[in-house]
N, C-alpha and C positions, 0 to 999 in steps of 0.2 A: 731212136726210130729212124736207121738210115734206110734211103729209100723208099718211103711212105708218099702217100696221095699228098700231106702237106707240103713235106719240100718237093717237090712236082708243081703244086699251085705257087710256092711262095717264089718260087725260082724263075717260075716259067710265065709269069703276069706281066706283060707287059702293056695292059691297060690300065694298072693301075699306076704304073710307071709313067706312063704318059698324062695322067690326069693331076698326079704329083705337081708334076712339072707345070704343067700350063695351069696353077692354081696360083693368082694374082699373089696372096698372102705370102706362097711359099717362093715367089719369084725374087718379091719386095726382100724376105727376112734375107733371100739367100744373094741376092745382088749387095745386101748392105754386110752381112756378114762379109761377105768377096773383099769390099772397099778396104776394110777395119782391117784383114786381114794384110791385105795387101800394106798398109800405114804401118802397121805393127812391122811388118816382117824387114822393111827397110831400115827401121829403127834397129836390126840385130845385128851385132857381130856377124862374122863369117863360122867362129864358134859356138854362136848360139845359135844362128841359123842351125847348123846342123842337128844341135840338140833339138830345136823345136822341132823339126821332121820329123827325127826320132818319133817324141811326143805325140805328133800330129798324127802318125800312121798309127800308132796304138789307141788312141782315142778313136780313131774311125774305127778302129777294129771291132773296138769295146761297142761303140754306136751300134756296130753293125749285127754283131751277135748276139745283144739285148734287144734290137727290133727281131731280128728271128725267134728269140725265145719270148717275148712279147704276142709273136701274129699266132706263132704253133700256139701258146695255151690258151690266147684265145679261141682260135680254132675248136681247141679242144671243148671248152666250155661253150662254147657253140652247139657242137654237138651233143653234150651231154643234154642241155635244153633242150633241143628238135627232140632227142629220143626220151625224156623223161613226159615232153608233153606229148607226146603221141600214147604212150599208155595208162596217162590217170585220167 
């Protein structure tokens, strides 16, 4: 479905992107993941660094394109609700 009302909404929210952000839990996990992160990575070769990057971009990736395919169906079952209760 390229080009759809969804990716339009999913792409173009930037309030929920901001409320992401300023949500104390999500500050806390991601200031502490940062730290772990940052300890780990000093710990690596110049070798494994590189490999972890590798690693690290494709894991975001994957992150990234199972939250989109996560918010679309829900969306979609969203809607299917709205419209199956509006006519029984």
């Amino acid at each position: 479905m390229e080009h759809s009302i969804i990716d339009f909404i999913m792409n173009n929210d930037e309030e929920t992107c901001k409320k992401v952000q300023a949500d104390i839990k999500y500050k806390k996990i991601s200031e502490k993941r940062y730290e772990i992160y940052l300890q780990l990575y000093e710990m690596l070769t110049k070798e494994q660094k590189e490999f972890f990057d590798k690693f690290e971009d494709l894991e975001i990736d994957e992150l990234c394109r199972s939250t989109e395919i996560y918010f679309k169906e829900g969306v979609k079952v969203g809607i299917r609700l709205v419209a199956e209760s509006m006519f029984q």
